[in-house]
Backbone as ProteinMPNN parsed JSONL, in Angstrom:
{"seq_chain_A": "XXXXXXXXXXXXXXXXXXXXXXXXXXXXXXXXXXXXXXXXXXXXXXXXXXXXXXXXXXXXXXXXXXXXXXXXXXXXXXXXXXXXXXXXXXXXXXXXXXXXXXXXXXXXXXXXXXXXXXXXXXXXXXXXXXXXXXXXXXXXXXXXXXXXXXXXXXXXXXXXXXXXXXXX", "coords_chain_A": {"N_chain_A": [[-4.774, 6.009, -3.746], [-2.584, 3.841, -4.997], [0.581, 3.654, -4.951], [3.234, 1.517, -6.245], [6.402, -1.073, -5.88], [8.919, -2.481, -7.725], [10.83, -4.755, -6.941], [13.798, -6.993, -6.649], [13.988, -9.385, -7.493], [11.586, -9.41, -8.926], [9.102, -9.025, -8.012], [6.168, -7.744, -7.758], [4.879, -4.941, -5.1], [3.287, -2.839, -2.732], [4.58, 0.339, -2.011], [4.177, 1.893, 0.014], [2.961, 0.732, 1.897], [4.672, -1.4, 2.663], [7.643, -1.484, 3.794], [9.707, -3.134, 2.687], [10.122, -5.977, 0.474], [7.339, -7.701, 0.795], [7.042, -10.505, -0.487], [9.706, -11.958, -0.74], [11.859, -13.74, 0.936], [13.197, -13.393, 4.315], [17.085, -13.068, 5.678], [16.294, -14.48, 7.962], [14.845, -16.109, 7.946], [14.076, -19.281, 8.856], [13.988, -22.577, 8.89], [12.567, -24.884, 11.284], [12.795, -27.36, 13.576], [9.949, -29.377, 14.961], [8.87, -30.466, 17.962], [7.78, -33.463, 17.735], [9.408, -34.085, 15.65], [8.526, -32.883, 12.893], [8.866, -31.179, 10.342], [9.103, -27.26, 10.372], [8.028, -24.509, 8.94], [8.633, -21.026, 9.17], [6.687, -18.537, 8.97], [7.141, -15.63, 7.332], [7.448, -11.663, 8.993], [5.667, -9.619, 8.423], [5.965, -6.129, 7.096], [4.273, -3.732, 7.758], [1.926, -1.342, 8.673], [-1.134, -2.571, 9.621], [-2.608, -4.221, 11.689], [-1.939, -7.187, 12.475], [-4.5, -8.863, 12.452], [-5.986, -7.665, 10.212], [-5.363, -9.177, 8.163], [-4.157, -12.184, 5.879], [-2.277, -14.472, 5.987], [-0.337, -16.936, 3.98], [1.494, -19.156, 3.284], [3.758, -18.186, 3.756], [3.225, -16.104, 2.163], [1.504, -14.167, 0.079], [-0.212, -10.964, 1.242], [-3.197, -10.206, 2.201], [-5.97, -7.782, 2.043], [-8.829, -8.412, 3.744], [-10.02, -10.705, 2.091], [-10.983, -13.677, 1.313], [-8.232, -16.646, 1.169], [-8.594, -19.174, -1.501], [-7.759, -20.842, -2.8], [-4.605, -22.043, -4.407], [-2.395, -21.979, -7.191], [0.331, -23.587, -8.354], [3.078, -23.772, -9.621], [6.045, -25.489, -11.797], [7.146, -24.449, -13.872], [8.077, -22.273, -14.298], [10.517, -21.607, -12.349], [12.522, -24.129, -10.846], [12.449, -24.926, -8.345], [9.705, -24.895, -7.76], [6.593, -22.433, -7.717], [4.393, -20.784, -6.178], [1.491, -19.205, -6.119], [-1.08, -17.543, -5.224], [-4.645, -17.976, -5.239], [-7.768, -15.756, -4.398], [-10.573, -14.829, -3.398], [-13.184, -13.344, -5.616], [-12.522, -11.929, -8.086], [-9.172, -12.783, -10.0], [-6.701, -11.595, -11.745], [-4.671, -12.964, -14.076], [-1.453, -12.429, -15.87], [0.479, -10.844, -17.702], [1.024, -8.263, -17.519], [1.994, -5.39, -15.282], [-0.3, -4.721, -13.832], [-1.521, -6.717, -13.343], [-3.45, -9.11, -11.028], [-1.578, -11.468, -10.745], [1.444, -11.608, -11.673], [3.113, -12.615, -14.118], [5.713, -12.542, -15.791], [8.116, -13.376, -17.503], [7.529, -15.491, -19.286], [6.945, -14.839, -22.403], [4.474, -15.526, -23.868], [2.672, -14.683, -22.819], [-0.375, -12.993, -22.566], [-1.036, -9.069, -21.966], [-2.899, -9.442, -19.965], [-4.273, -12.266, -19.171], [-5.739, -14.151, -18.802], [-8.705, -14.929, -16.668], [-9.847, -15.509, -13.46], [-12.515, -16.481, -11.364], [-13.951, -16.667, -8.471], [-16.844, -16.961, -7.104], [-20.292, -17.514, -5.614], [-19.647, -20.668, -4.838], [-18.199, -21.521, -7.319], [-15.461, -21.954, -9.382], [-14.769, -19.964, -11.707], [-13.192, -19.811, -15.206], [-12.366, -17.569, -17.075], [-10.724, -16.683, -20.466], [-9.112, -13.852, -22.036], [-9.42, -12.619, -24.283], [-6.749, -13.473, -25.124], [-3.655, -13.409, -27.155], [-2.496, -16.107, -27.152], [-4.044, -17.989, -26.361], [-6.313, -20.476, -23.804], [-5.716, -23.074, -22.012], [-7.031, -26.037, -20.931], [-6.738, -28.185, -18.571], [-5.216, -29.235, -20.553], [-6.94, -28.752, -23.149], [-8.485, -26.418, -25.39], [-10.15, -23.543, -24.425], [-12.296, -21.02, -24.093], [-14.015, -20.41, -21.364], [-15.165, -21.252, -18.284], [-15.93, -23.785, -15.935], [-13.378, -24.286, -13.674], [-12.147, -27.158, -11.652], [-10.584, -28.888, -8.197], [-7.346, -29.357, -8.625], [-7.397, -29.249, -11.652], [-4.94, -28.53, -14.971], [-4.226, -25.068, -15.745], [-2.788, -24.261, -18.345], [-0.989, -21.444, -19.771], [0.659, -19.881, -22.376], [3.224, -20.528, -22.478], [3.451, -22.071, -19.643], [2.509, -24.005, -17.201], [0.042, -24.203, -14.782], [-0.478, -25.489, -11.647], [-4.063, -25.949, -10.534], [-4.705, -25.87, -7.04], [-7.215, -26.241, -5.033], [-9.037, -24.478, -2.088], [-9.799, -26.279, 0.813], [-13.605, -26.61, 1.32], [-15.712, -25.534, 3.408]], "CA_chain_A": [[-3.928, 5.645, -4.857], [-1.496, 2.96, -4.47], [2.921, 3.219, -5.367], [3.926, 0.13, -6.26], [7.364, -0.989, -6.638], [9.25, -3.771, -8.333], [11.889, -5.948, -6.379], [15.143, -7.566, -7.737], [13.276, -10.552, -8.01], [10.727, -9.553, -9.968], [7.787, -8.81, -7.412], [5.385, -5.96, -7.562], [4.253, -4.708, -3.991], [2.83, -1.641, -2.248], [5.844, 0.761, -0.946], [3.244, 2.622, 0.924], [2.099, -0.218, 2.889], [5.916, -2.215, 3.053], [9.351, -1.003, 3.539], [10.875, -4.132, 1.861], [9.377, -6.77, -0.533], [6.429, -8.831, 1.508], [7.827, -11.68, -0.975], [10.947, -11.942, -0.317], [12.624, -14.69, 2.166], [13.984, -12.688, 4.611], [17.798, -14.049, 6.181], [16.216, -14.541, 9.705], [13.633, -16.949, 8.165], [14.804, -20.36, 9.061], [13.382, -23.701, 9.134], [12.894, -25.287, 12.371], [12.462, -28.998, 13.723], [9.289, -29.411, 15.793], [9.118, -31.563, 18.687], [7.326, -34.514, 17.053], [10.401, -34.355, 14.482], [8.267, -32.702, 11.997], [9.804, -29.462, 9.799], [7.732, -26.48, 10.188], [8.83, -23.322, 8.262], [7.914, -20.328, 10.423], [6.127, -17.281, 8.704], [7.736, -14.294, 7.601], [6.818, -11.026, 9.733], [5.126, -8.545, 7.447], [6.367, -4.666, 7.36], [3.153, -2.99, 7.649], [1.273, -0.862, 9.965], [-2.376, -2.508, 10.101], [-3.006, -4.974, 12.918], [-2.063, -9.015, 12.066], [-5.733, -9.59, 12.101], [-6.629, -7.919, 9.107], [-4.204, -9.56, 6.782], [-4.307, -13.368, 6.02], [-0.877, -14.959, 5.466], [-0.273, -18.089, 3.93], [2.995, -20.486, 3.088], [4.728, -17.26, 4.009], [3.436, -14.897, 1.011], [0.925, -12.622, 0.043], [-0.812, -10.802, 2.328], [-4.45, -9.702, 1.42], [-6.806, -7.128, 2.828], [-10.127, -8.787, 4.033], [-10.21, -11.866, 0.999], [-10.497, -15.288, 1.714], [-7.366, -17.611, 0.344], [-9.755, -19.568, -1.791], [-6.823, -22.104, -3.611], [-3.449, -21.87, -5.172], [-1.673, -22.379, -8.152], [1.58, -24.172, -8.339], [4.023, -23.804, -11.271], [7.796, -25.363, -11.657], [7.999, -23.964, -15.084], [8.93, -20.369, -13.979], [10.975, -21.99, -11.172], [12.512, -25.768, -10.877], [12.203, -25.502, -7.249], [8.154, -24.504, -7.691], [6.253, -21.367, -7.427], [2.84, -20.632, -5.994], [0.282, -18.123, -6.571], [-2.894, -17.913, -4.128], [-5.962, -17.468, -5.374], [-8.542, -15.029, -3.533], [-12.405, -14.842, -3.255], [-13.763, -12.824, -6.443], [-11.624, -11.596, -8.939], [-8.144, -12.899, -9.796], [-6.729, -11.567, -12.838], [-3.573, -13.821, -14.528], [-1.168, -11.97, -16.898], [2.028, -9.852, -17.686], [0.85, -6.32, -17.447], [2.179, -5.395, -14.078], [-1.225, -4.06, -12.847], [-2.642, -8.053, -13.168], [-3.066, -10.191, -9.226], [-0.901, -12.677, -10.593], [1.953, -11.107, -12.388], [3.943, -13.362, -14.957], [6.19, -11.584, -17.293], [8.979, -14.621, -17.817], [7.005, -15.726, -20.314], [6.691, -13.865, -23.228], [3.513, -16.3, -24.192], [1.336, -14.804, -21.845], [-0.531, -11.597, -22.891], [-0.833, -8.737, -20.862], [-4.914, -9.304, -19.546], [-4.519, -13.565, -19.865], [-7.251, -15.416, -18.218], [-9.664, -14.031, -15.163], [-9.99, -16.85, -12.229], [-13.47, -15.851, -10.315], [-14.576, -17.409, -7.056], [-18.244, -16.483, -6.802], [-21.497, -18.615, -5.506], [-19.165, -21.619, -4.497], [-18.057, -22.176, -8.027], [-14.411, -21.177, -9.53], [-14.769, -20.198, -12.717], [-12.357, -18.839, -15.553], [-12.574, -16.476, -18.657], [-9.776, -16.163, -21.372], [-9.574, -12.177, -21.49], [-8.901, -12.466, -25.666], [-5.098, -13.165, -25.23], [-3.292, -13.88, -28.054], [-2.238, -17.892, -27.626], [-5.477, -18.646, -25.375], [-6.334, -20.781, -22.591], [-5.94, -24.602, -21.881], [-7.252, -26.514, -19.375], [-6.098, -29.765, -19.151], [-4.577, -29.836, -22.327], [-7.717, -28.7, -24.045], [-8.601, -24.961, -25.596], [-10.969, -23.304, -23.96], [-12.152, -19.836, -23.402], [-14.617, -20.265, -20.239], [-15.985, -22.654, -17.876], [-15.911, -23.958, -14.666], [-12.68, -25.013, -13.004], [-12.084, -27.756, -10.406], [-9.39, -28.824, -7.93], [-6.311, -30.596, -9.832], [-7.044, -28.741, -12.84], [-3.82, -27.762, -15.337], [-4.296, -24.169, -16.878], [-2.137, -23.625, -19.344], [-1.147, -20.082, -20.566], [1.434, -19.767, -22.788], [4.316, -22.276, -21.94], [3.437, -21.791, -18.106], [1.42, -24.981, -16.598], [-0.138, -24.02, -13.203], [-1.39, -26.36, -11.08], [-4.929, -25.426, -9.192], [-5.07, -26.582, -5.677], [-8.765, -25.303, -4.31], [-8.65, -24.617, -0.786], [-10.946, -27.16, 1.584], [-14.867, -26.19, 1.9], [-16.67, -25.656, 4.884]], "C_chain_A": [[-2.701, 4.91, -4.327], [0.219, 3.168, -5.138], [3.117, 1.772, -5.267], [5.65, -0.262, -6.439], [7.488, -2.557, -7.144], [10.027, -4.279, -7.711], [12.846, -6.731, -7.45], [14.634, -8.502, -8.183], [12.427, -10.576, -8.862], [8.835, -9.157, -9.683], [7.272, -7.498, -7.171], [4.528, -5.983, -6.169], [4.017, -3.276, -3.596], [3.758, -0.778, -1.864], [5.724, 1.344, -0.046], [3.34, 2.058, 2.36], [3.661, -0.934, 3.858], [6.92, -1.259, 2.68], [10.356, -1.928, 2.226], [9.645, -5.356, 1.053], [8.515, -7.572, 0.624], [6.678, -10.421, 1.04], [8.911, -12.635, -0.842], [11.344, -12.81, 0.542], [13.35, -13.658, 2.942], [15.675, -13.784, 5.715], [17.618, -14.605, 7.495], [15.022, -15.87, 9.568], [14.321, -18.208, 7.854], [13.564, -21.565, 9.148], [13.471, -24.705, 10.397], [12.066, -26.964, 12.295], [11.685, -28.911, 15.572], [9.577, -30.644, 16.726], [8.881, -33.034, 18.429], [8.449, -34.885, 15.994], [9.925, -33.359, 13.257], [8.707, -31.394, 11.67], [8.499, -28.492, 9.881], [8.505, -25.07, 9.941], [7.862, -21.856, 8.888], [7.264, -19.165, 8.924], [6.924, -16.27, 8.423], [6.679, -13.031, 8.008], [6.613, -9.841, 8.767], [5.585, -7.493, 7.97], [5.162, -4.478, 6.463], [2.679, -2.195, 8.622], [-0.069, -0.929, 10.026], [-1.813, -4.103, 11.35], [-2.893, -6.481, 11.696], [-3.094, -9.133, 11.138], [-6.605, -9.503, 10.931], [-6.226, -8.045, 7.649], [-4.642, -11.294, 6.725], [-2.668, -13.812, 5.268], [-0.648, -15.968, 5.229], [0.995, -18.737, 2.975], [4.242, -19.051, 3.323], [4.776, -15.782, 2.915], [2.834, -13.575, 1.114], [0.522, -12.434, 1.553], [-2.102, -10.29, 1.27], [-5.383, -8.859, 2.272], [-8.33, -8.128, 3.127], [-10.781, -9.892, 3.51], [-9.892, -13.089, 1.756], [-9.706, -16.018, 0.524], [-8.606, -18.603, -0.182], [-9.162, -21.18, -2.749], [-5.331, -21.566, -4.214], [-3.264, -21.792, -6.475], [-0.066, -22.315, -8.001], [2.081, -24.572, -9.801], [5.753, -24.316, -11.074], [8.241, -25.009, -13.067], [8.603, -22.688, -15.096], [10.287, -20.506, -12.977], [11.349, -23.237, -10.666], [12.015, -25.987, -9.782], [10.265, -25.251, -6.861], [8.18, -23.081, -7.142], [5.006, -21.256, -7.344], [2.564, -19.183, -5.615], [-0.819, -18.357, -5.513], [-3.785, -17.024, -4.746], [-7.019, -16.798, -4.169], [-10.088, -14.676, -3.843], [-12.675, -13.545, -4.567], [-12.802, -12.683, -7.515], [-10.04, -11.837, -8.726], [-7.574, -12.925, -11.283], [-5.085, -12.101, -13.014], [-2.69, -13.179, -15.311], [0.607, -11.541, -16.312], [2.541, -8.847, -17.64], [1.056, -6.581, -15.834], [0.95, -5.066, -12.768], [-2.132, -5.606, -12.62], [-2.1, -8.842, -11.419], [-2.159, -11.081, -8.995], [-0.39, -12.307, -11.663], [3.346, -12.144, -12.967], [4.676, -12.659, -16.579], [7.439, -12.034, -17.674], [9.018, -15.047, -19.042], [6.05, -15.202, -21.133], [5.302, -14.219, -24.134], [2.512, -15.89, -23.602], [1.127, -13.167, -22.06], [-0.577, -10.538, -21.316], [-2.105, -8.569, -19.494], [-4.598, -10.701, -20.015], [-5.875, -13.991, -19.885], [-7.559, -14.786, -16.554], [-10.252, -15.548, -14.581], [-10.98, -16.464, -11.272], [-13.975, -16.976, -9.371], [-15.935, -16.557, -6.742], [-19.599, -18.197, -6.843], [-20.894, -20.032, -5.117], [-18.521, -21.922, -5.76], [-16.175, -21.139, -8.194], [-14.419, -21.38, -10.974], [-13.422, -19.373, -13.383], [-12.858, -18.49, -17.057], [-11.282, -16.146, -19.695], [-9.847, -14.934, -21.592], [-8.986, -11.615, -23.265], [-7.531, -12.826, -25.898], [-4.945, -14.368, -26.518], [-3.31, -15.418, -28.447], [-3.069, -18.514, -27.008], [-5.318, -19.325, -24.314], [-6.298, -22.46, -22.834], [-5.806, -24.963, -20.953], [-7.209, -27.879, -19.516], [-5.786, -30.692, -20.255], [-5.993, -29.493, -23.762], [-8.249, -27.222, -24.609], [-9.547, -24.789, -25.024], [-11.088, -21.781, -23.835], [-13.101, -19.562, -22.265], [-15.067, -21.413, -19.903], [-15.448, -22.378, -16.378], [-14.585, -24.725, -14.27], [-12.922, -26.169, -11.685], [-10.54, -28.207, -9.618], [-8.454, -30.124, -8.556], [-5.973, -30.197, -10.902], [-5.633, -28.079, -13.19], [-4.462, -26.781, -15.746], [-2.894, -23.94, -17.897], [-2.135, -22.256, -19.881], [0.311, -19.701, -20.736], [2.059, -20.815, -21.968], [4.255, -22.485, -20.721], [2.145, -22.75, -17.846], [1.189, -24.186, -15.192], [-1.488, -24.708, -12.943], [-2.647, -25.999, -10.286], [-4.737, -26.281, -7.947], [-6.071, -25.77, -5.147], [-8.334, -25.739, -2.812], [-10.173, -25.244, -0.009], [-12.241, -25.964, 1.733], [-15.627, -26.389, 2.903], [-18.091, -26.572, 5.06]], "O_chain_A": [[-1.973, 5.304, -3.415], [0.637, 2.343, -5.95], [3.133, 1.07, -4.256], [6.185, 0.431, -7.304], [6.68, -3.483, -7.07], [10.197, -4.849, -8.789], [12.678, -6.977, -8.644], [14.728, -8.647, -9.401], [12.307, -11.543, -9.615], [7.86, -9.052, -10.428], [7.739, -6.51, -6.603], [3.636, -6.816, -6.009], [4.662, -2.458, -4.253], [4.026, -1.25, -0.759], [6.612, 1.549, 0.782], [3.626, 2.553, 3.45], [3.815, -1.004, 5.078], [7.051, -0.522, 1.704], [11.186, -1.62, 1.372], [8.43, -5.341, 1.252], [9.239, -8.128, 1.449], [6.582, -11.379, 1.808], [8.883, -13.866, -0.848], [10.847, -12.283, 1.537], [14.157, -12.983, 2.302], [15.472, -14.854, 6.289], [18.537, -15.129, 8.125], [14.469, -16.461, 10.496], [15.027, -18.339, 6.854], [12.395, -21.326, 9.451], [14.517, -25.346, 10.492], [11.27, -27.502, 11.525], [12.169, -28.651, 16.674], [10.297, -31.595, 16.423], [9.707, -33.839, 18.86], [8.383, -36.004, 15.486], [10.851, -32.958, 12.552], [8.919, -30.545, 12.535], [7.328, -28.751, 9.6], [9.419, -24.647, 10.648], [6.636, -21.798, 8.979], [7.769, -19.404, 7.827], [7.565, -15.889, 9.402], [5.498, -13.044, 7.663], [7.592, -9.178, 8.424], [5.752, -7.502, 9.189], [4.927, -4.751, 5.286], [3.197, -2.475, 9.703], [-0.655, 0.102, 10.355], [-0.73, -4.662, 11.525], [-3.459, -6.719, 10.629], [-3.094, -9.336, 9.924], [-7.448, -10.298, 10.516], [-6.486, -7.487, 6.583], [-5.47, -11.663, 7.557], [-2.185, -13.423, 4.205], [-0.614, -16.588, 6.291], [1.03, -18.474, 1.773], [5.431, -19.127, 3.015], [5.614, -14.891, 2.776], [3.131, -12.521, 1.675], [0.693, -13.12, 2.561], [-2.064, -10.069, 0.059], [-5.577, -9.349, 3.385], [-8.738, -8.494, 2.025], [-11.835, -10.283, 4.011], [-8.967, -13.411, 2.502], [-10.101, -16.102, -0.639], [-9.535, -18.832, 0.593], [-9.798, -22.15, -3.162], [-5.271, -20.35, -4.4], [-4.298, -21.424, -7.033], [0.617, -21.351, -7.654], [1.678, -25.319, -10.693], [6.56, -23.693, -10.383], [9.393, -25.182, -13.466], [9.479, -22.23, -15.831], [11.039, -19.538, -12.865], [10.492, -23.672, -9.896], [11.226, -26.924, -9.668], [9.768, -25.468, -5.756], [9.065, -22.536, -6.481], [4.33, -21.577, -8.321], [3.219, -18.332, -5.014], [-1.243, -19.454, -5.15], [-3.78, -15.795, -4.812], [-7.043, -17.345, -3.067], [-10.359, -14.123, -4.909], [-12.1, -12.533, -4.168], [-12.225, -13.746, -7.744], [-9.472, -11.386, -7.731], [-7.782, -13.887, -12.023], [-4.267, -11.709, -12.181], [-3.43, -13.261, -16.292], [1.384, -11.72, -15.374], [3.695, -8.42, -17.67], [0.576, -7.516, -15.193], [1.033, -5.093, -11.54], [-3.148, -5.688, -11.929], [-1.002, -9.021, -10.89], [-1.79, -11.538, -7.914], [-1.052, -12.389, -12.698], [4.364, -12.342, -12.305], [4.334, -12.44, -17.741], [8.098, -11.17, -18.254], [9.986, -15.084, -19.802], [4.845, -15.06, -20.929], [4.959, -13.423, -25.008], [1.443, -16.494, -23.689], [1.97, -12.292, -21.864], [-0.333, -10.863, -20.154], [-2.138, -7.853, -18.493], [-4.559, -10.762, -21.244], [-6.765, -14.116, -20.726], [-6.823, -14.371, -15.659], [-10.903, -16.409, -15.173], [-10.5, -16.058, -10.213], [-14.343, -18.088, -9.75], [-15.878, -15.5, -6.115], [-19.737, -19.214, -7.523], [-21.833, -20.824, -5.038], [-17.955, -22.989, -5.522], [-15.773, -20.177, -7.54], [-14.196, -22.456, -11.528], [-12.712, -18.601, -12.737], [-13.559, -19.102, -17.862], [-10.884, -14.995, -19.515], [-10.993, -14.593, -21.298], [-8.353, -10.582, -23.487], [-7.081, -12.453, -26.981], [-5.515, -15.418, -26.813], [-3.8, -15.945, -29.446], [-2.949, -19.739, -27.015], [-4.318, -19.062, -23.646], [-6.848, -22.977, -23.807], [-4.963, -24.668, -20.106], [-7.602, -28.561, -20.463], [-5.9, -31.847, -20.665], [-5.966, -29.887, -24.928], [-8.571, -26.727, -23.529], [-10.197, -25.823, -24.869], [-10.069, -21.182, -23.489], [-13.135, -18.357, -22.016], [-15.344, -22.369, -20.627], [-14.887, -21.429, -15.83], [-14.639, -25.925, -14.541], [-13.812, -25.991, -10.854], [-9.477, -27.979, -10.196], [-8.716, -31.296, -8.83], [-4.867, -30.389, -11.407], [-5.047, -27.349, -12.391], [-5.514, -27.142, -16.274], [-2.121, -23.029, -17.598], [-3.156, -21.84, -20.428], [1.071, -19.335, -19.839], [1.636, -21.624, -21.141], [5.148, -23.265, -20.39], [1.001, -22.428, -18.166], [2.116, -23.621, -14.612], [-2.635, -24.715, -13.388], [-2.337, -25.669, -9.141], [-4.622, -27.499, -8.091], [-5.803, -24.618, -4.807], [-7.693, -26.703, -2.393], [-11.309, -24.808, -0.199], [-12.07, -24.803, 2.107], [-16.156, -27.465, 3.181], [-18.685, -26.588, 6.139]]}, "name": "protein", "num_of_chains": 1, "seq": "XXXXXXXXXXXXXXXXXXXXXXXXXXXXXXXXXXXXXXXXXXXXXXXXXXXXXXXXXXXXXXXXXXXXXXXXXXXXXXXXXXXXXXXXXXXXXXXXXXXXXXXXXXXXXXXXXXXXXXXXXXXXXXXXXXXXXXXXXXXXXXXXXXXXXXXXXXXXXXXXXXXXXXXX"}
């Protein structure tokens, strides 16, 4: 059974697993200038006690037990400066109930069970989950189908951009 808590910010994480938000910027995380010139923003160092290897960490966020990062979503309507979401191999549920993978509760448009984002068989599909103001995918209603990369979803006043992550 998992304890979750909430963060000033707004992020629900394990308290079991982390001392302090896994979200979070911490003040030690700096942006450095590689030798080539190019910026490369280092990683923040997870508070946990399993081994690196069986976490996957990516632009500095979640962490995930054993799931392959499978694509994003990128939003600047919650956030001018943008905010991304990573999608993960099977089930990825969208909403405002705090127990959903991808917790949005900003906007009061977005029920609390929105739209279900599945990665199965190579395909990425999604499911509207009944919510009140529904689903739109590139501007069009929808309650299932097959996503691809580029796609807008729409849910409630909240655009998020997919970015699918490269196939092998």
């Amino acid at each position: 059974m998992t304890s979750t808590t909430k963060c000033p910010q707004g992020h629900i994480y394990d308290n079991q697993i982390y001392e302090v938000c896994p979200y979070c910027p911490r003040p030690s995380d700096k942006t450095t200038i590689n030798d080539d010139g190019g910026e490369t923003i280092p990683m923040q160092e997870a508070v946990h006690d399993k081994a690196p290897s069986q976490h996957t960490r990516i632009f500095g966020g979640d962490i995930t037990d054993g799931k392959k990062l499978m694509g994003v979503l990128i939003t600047y309507d919650l956030d001018p400066l943008g905010k991304v979401f990573h999608l993960y191999e099977g089930k990825n549920v969208i909403g405002s109930a705090a127990s959903s993978n991808i917790h949005i509760d900003s906007d009061n448009l977005i029920s609390g069970k929105h739209v279900t984002i599945l990665f199965r068989g190579g395909l990425c599909r999604f499911k509207d989950e009944f919510s009140t103001n529904g689903t739109n995918i590139n501007g069009f209603s929808k309650e299932e189908g097959v996503l691809g990369d580029r796609d807008v979803i729409q849910i409630g006043s909240t655009n998020l951009h997919l970015m699918l992550a490269p196939t092998d």
